[in-house]
C-alpha positions in Angstrom: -9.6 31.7 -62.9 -9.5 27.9 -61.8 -7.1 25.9 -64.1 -8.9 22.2 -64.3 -6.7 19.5 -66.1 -4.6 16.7 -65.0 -4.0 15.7 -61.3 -0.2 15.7 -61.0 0.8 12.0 -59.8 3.2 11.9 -56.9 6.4 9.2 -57.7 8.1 7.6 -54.5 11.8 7.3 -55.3 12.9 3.4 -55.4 14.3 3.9 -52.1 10.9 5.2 -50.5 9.0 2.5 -52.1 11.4 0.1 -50.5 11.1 1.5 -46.7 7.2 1.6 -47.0 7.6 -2.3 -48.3 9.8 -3.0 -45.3 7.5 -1.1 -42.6 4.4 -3.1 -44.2 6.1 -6.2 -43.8 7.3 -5.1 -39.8 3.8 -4.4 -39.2 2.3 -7.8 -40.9 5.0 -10.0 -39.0 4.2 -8.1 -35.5 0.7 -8.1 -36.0 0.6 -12.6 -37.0 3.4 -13.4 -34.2 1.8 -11.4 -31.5 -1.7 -12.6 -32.3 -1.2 -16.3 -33.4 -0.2 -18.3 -30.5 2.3 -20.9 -32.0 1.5 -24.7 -31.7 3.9 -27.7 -32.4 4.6 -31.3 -31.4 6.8 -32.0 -28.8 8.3 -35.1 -28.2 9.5 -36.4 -24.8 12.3 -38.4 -23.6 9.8 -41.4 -23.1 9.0 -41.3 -27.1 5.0 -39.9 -26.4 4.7 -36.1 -28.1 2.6 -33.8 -26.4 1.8 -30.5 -27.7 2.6 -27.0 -26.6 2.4 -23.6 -27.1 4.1 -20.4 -26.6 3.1 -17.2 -25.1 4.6 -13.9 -24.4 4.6 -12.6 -20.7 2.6 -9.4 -20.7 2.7 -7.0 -17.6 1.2 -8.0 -14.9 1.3 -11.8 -15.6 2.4 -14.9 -13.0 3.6 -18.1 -13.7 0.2 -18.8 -11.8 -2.3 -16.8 -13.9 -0.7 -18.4 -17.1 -1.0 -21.8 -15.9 -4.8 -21.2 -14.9 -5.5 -19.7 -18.4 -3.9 -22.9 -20.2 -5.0 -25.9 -16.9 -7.5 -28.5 -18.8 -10.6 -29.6 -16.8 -9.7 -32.1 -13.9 -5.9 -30.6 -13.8 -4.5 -29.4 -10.7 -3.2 -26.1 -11.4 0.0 -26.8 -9.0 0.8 -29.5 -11.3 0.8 -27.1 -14.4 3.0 -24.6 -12.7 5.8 -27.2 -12.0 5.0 -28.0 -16.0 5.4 -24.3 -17.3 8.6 -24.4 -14.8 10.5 -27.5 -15.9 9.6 -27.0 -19.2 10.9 -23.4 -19.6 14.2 -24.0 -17.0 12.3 -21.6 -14.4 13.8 -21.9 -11.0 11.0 -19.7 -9.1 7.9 -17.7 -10.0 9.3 -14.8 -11.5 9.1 -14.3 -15.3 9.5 -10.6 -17.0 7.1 -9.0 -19.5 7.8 -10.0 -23.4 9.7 -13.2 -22.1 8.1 -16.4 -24.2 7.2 -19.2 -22.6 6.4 -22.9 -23.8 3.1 -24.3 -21.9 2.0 -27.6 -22.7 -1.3 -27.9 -23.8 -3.8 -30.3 -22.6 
């Protein structure tokens, strides 16, 4: 014989309802900083701001391929390399996966 009645509710322990807040909230904040690029004014010694953004280094990535992805129209791409270079304190080419960089944008 099959007993039909109430559904017996399962109750998380304050404790549990607290670590599945705090892995929700992990996941949002990895999810928004990985995926939103951030943007801000920058303002140079000369008094002019110029904007830039940040990106994170993935595998595989060059100083180069970044500063192709982020060169305007009409920019040389040599001249954006030295940018992303002096801006971030690189003294060569290499940069390592998850590093952030600061590229100004154009």
């Amino acid at each position: 014989m099959i007993m039909m009645g109430k559904k017996k509710r399962v109750r998380l322990t304050p404790g549990a309802r607290h670590f599945y807040r705090m892995v929700i909230a992990l996941v949002v904040f990895v999810a928004v900083a990985a995926g939103v690029p951030q943007v801000y004014q920058a303002v140079a010694s000369d008094g002019s701001e110029s904007r830039i953004t940040t990106v994170t280094v993935e595998r595989g990535d060059t100083v180069w391929d970044i500063a192709g992805r982020y060169a305007g129209p009409g920019l040389d791409i040599r001249e954006m390399v030295f940018k992303i270079q002096e801006l971030n304190g690189l003294d060569g080419k290499y940069i390592q996966p998850g590093q952030t960089l600061k590229i100004p944008a154009h």
